[in-house]
N, CA, C and O atoms as a MOPAC input file, in Angstrom:
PM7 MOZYME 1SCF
protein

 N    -28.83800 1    -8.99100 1     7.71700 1
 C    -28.13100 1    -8.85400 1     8.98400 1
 C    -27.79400 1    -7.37900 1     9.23100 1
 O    -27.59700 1    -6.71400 1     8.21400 1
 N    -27.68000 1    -6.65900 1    10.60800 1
 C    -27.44200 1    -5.87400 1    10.68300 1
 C    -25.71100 1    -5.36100 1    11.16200 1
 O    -24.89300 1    -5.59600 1    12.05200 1
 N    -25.85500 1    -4.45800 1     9.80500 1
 C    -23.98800 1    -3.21500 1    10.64500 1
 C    -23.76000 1    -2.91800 1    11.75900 1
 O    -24.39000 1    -2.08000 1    12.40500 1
 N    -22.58700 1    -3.73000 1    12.24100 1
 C    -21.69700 1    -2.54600 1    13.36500 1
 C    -21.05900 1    -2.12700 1    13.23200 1
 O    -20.38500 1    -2.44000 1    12.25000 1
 N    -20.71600 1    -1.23300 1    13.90400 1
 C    -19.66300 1     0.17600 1    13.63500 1
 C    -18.83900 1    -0.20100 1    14.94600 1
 O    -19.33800 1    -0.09300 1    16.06700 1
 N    -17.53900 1    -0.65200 1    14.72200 1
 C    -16.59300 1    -1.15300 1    16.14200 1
 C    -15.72600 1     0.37200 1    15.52700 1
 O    -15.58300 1     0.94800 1    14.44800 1
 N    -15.25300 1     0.56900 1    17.09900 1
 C    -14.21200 1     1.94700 1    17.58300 1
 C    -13.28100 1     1.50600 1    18.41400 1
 O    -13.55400 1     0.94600 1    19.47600 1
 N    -11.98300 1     1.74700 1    17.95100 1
 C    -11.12500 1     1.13900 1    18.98300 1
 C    -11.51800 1     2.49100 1    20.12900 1
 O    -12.08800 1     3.46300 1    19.63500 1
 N    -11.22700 1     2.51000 1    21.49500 1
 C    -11.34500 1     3.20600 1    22.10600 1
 C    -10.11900 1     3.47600 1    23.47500 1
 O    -10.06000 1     4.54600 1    24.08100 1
 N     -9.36000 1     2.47700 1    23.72600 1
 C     -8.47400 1     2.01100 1    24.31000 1
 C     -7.21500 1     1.56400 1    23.49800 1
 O     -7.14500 1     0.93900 1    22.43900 1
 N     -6.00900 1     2.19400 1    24.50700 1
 C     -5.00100 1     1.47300 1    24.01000 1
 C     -4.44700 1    -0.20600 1    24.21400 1
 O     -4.44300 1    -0.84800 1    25.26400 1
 N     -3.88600 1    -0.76200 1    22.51700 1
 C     -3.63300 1    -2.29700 1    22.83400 1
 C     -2.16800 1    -2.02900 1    23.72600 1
 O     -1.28600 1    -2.06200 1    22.86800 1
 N     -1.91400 1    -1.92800 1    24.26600 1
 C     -0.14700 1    -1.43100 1    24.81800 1
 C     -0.60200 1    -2.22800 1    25.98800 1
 O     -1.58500 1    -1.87900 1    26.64200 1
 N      0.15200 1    -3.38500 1    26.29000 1
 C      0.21100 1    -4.50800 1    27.64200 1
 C     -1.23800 1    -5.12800 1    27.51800 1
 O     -1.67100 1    -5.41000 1    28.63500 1
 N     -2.29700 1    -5.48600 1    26.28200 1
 C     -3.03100 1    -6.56600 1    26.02600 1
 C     -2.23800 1    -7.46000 1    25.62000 1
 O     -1.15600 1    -7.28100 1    25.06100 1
 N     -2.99700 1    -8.93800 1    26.01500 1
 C     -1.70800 1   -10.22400 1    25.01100 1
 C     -1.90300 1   -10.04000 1    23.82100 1
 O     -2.66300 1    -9.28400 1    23.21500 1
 N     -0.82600 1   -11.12300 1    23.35900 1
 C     -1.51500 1   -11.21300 1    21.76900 1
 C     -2.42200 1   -11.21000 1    20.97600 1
 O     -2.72100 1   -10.61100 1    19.94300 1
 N     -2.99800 1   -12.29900 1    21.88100 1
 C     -4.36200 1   -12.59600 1    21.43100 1
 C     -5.16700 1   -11.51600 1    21.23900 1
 O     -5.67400 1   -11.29800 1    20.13800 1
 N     -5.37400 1   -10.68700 1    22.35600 1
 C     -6.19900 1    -9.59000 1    22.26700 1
 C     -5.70200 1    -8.83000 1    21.12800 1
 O     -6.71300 1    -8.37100 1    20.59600 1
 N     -4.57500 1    -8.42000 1    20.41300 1
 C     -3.89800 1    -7.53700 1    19.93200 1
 C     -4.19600 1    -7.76700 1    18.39400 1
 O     -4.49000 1    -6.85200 1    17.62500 1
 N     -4.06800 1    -9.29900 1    17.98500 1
 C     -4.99200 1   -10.07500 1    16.93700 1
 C     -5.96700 1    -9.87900 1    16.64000 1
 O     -6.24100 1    -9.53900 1    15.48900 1
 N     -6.79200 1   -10.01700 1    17.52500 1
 C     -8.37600 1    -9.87000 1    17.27200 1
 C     -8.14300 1    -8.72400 1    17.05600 1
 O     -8.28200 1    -8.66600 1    15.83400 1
 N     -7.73400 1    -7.19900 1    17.58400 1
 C     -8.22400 1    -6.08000 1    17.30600 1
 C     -7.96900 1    -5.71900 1    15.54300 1
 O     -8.88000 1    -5.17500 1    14.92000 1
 N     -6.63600 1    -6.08800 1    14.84600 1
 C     -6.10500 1    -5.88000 1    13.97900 1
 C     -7.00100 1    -7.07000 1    12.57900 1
 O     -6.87800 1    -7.02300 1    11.35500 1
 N     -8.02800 1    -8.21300 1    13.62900 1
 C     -9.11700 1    -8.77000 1    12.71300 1
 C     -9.90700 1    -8.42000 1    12.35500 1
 O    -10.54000 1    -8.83700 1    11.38600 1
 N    -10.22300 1    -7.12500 1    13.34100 1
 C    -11.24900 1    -6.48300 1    13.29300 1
 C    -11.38500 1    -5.14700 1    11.88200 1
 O    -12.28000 1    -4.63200 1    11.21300 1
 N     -9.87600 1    -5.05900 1    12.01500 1
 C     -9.56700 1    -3.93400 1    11.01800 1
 C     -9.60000 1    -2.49500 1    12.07900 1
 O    -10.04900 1    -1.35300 1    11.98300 1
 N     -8.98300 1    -3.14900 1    12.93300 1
 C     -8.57000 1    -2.41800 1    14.01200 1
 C     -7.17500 1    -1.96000 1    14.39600 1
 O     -6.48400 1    -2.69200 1    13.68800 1
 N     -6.24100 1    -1.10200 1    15.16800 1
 C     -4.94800 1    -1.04700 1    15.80500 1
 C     -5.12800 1     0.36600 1    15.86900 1
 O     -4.04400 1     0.83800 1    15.52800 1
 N     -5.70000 1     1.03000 1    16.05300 1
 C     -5.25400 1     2.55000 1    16.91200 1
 C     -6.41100 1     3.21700 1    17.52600 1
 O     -7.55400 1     2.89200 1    17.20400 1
 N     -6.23100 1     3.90800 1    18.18100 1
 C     -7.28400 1     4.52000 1    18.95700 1
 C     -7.86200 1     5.59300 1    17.71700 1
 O     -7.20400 1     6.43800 1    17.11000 1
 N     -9.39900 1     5.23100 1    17.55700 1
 C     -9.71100 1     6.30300 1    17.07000 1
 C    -10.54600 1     6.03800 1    15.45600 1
 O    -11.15900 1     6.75900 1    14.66800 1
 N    -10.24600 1     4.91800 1    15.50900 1
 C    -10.07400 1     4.06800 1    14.23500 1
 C    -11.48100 1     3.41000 1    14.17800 1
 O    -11.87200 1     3.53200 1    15.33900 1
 N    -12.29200 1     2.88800 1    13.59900 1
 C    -13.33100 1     2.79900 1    13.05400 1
 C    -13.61100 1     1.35800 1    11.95000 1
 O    -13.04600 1     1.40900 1    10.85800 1
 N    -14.28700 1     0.38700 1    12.20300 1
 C    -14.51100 1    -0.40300 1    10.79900 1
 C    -15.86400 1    -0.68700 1    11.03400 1
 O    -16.32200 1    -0.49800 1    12.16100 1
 N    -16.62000 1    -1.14800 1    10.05900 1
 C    -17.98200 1    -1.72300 1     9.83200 1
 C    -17.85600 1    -3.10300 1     9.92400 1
 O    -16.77500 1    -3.64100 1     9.68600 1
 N    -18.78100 1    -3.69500 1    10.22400 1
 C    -18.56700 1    -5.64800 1     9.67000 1
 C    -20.15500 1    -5.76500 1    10.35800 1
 O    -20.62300 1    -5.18900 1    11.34000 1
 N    -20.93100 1    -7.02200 1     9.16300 1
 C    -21.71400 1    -7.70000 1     9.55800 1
 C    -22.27500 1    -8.17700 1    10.76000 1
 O    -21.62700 1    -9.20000 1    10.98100 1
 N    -22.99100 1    -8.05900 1    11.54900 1
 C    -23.16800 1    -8.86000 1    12.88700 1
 C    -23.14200 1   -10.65300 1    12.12700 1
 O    -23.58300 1   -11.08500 1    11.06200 1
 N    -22.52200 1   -11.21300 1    13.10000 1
 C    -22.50000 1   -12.57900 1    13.26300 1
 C    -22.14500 1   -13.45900 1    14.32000 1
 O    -21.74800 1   -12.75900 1    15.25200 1
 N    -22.09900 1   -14.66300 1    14.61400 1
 C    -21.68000 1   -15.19900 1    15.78200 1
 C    -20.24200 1   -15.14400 1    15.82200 1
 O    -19.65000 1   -14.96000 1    16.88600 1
 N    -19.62800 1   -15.29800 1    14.69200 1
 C    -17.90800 1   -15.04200 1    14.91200 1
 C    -17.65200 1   -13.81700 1    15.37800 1
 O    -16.67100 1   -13.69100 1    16.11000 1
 N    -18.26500 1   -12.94500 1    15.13900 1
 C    -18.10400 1   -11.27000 1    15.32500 1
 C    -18.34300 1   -11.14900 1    17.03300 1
 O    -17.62900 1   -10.59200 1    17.86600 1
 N    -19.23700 1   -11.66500 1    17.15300 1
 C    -19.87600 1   -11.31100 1    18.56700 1
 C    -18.79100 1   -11.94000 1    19.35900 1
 O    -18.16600 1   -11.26300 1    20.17600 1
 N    -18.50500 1   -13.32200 1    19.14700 1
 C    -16.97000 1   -14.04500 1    20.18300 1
 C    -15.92000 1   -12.71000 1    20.07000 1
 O    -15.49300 1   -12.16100 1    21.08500 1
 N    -15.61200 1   -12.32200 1    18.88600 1
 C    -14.28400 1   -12.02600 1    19.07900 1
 C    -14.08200 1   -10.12500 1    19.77400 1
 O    -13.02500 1    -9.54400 1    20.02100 1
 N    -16.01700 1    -9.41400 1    19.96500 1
 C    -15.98600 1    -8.61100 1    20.47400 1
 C    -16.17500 1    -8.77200 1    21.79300 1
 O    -16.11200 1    -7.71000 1    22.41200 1
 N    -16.39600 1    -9.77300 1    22.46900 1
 C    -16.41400 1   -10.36600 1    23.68100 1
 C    -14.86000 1   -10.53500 1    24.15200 1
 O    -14.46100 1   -10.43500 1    25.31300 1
 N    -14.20300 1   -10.76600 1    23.19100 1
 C    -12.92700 1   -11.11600 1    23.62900 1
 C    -12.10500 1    -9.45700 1    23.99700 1
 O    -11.41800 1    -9.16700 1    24.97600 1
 N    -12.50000 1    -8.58100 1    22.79000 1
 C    -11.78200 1    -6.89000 1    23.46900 1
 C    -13.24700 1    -6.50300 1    23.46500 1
 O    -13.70300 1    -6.38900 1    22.32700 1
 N    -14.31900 1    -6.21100 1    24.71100 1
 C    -15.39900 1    -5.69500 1    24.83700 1
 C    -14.19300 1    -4.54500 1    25.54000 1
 O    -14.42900 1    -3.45200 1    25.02500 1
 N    -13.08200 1    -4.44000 1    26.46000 1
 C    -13.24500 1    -3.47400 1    27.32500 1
 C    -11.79300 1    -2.38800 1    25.97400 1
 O    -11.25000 1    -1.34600 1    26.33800 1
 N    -11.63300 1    -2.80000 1    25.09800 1
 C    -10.78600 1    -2.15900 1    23.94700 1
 C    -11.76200 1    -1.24100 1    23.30000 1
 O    -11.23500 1    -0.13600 1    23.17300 1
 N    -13.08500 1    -1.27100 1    22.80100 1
 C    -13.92500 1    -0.88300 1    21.70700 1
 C    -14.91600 1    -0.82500 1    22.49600 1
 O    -15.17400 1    -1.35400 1    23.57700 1
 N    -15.88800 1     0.49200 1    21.24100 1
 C    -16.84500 1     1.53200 1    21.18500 1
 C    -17.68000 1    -0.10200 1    20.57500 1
 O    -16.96400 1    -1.06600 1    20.30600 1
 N    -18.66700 1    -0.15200 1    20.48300 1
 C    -19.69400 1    -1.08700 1    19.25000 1
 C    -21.03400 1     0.08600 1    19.27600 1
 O    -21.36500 1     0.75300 1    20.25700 1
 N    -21.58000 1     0.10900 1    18.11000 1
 C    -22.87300 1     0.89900 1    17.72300 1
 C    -23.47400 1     0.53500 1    17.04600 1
 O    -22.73100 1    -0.01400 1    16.23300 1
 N    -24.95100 1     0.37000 1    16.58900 1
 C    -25.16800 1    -0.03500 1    15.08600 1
 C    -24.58900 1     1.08100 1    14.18800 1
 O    -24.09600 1     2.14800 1    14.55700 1
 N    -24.77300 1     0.54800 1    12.76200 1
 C    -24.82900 1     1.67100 1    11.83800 1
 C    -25.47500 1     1.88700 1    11.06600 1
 O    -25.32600 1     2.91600 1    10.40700 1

């Protein structure tokens, strides 16, 4: 499977929870910030859910 490289890029400040969750699932919470993870179908829902929060790239 192939690496993505998620970037927070946006601030979570007035997203709901939900959104605020997912980012911090991601191994996410600040602008600027960076994690790797597997592509998968769970991955892909929950970058759908903050597409307009985060950078995505391969790596």
């Amino acid at each position: 499977m192939a690496k993505l490289r998620i970037t927070q890029v946006r601030s979570a400040i007035g997203q709901s929870e939900r959104h605020r969750g997912t980012l911090r699932a991601l191994g996410l919470g600040r602008i600027g910030r960076s994690a790797e993870h597997e592509e998968s179908p769970a991955l892909a829902g929950m970058l759908r859910k903050v597409r307009h929060l985060v950078k995505v790239e391969s790596a």
